[in-house]
C-alpha positions in Angstrom: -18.0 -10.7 -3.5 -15.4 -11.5 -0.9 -12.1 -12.8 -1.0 -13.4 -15.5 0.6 -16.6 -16.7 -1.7 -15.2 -15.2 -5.2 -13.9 -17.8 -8.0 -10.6 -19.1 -7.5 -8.7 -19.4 -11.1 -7.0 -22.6 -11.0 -3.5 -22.6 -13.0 -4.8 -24.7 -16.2 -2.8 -27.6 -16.4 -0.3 -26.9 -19.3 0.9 -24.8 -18.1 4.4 -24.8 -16.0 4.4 -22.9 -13.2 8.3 -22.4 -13.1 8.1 -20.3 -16.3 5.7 -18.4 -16.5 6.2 -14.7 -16.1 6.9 -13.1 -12.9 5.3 -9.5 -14.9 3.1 -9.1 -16.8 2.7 -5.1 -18.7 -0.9 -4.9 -20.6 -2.2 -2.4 -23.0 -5.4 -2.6 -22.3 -6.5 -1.3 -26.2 -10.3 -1.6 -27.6 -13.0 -0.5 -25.2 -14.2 2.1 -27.7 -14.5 0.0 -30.7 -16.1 -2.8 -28.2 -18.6 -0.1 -27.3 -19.2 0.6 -30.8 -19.9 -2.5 -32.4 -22.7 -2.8 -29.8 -24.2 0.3 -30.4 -22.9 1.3 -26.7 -21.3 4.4 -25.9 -17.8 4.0 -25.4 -18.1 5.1 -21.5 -20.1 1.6 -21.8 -16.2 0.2 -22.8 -14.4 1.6 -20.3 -17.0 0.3 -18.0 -16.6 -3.4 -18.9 -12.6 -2.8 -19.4 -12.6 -2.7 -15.5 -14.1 -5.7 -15.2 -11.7 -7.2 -17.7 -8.9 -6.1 -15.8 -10.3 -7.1 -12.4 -10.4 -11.0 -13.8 -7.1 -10.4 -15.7 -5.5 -9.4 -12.1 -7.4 -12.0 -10.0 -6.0 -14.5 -12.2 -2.8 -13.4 -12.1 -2.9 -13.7 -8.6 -4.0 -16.7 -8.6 -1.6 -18.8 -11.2 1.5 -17.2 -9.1 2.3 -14.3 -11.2 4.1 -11.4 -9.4 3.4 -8.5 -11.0 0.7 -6.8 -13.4 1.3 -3.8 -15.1 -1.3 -1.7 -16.8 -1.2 1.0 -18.8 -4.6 2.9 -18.1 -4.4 6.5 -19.1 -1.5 8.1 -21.7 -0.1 10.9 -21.8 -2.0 11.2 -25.1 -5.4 10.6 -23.7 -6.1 14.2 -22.8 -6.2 14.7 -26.4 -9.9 12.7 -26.1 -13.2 14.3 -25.8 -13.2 15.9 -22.5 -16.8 14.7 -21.4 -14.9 11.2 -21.6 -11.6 12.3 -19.9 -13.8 13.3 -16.9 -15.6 10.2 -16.9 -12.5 7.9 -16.9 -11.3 10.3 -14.3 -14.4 10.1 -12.7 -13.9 6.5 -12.9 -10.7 6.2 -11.4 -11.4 7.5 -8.2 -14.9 5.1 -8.2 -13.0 2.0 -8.7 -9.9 2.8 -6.1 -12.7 3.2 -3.8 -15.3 0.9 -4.4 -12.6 -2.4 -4.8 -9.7 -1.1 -2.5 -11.4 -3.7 0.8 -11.3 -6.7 -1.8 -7.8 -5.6 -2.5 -6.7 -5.6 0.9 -8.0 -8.9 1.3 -6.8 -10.3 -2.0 -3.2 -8.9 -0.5 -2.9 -6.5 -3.4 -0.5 -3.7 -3.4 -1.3 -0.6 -5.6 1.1 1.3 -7.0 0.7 4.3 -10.0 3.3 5.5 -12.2 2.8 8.6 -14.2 3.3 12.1 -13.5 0.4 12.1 -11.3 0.7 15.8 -10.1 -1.2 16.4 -13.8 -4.4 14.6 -12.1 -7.2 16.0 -10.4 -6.6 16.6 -7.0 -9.6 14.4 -5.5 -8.2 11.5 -7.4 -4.0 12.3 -6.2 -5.4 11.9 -2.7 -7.3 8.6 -3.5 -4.3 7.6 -5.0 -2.3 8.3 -2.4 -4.5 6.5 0.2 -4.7 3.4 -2.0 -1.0 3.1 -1.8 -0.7 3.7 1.9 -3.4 1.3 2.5 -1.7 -1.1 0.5 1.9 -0.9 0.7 2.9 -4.4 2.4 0.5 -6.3 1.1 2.5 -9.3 -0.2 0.3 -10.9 -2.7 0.7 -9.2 -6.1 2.0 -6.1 -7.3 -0.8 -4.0 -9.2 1.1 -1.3 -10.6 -1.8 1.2 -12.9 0.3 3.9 -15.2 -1.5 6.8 -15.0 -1.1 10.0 -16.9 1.8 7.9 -18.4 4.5 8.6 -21.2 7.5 6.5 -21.7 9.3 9.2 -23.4 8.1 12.0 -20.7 9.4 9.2 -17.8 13.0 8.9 -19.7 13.0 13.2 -20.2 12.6 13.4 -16.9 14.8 10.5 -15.5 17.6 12.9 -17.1 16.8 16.2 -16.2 17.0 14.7 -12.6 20.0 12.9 -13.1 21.8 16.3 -14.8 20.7 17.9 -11.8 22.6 15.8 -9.7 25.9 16.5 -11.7 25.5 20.0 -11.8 25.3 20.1 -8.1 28.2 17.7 -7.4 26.4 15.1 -6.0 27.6 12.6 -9.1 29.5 12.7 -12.1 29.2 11.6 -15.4 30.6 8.3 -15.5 28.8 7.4 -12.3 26.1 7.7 -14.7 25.1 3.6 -15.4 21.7 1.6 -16.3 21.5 1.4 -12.3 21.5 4.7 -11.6 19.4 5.6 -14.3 16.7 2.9 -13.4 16.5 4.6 -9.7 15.0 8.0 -11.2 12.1 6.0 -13.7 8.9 5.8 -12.3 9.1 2.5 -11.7 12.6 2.3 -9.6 12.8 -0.7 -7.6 10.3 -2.8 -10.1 11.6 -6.1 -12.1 11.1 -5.1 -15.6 7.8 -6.6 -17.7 8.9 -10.7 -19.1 5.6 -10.0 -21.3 3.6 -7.6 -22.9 0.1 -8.5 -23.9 -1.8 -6.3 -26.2 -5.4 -6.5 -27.3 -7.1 -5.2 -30.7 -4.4 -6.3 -32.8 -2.6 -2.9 -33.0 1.1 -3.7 -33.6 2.8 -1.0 -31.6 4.0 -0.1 -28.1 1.9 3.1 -28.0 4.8 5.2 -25.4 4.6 2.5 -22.9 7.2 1.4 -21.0 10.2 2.1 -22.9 13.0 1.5 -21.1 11.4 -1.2 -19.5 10.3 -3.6 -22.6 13.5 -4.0 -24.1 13.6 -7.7 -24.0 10.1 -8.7 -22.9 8.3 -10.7 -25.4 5.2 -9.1 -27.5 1.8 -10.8 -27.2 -1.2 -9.2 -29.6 -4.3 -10.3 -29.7 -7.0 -9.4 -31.7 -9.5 -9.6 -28.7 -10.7 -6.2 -27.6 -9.8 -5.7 -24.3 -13.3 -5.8 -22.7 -13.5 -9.7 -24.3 -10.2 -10.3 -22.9 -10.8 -12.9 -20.2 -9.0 -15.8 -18.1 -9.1 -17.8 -21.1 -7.0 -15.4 -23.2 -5.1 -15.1 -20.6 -4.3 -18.9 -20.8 -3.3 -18.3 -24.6 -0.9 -15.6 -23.8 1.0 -17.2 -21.2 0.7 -20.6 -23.8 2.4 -18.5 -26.1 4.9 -17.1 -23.8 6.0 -20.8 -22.6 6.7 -21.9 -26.3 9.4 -19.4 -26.6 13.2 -19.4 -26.2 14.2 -16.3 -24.1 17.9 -15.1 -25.5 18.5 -11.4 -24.1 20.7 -10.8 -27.4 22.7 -13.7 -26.9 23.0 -17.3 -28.6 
């Protein structure tokens, strides 16, 4: 389906365009158990979780958000069967392929965050072309962490930054949040207003961080490959109800 012919998500009507979320971070949690409660094998899960997130970025698009953030593949993940590492692998480099023309008309910019150098190479150079391909598209931001650890981003945001020191180039009180933020994967990003999470696990699971300090926390018992534009809707009602404080009164 083109960009042209595909549904267009209309922004339902309660909700206020002016404050809803200009980023959204997902944890995109349940496409095992989804596959096992139908008997499916959990490759079967993964498989529908890309269509999930396909409608959860269109409409994102769609409504005026600015950025979607998903977290895709841990740094914990390798600990998984291998036959369905290499298939999610395997289906990584599929997907980038098969949707990066809808992308480019849809205006979407990929990015990956992650210590990517960890991934096969066939998939790094897929990677890389998606993001070349797609680098001033205006539309959304589509940012996929890959291979992904919040504390392994932070670790390595200071081994860089006590490089720098101990060859001159700063010192230690140059050292602020700024600074820092320039040597996370996502440098240059606006950090998530919302996390959404699906299953009902109630944790962070090493996403992000740095990043989530103040976002609000969205769970949902839905399993991820249920999650649809209409629990999108609920999230973002959710979202809207709330008073935003940043620590203050």
């Amino acid at each position: 389906m083109s960009a042209k012919t595909r549904v267009i998500y209309e922004l339902p009507a309660d909700l206020d365009q002016s404050r809803l979320p200009k980023h959204i971070a997902v944890i995109m949690d349940g496409n095992g158990r989804w596959a096992k409660r139908r008997g499916l094998p959990r490759t079967m899960g993964h498989r529908r979780g890309v269509d999930a997130l396909k409608e959860a970025l269109r409409c994102c698009r769609d409504w005026g958000v600015q950025a979607l953030t998903a977290y895709a593949f841990s740094t914990e993940n390798w600990g998984r069967p291998l036959e369905e590492v290499d298939f999610l692998m395997a289906l990584f480099e599929r997907v980038l392929m098969r949707e990066l023309r809808e992308m480019m008309e849809e205006e979407v910019q990929i990015q990956f965050v992650g210590n990517l150098t960890a991934l096969p190479q066939s998939l790094q150079k897929k990677i890389e072309y998606s993001m070349e391909e797609t680098k001033t598209n205006k539309g959304i931001l589509f940012t996929i962490a890959t291979n992904y650890g919040g504390r392994q981003e932070i670790l390595t945001a200071c081994r860089e930054i006590a490089n720098q020191v101990k060859q001159g180039f700063i010192q230690p009180e140059d050292i602020d949040e700024t600074l820092f933020e320039q040597h996370l994967y996502t440098a240059g990003m606006c950090h998530p207003d919302l996390l959404i999470r699906t299953s009902g696990e109630l944790r962070i699971s090493n996403f992000l961080l740095w990043q989530l300090a103040y976002a609000e926390i969205y769970v949902t018992d839905t399993l991820w490959p249920d999650f649809d534009h209409q629990e999108l809707h609920l999230a973002l009602s959710s979202y809207q109800k709330r008073e935003r404080r940043f620590g203050k009164v």
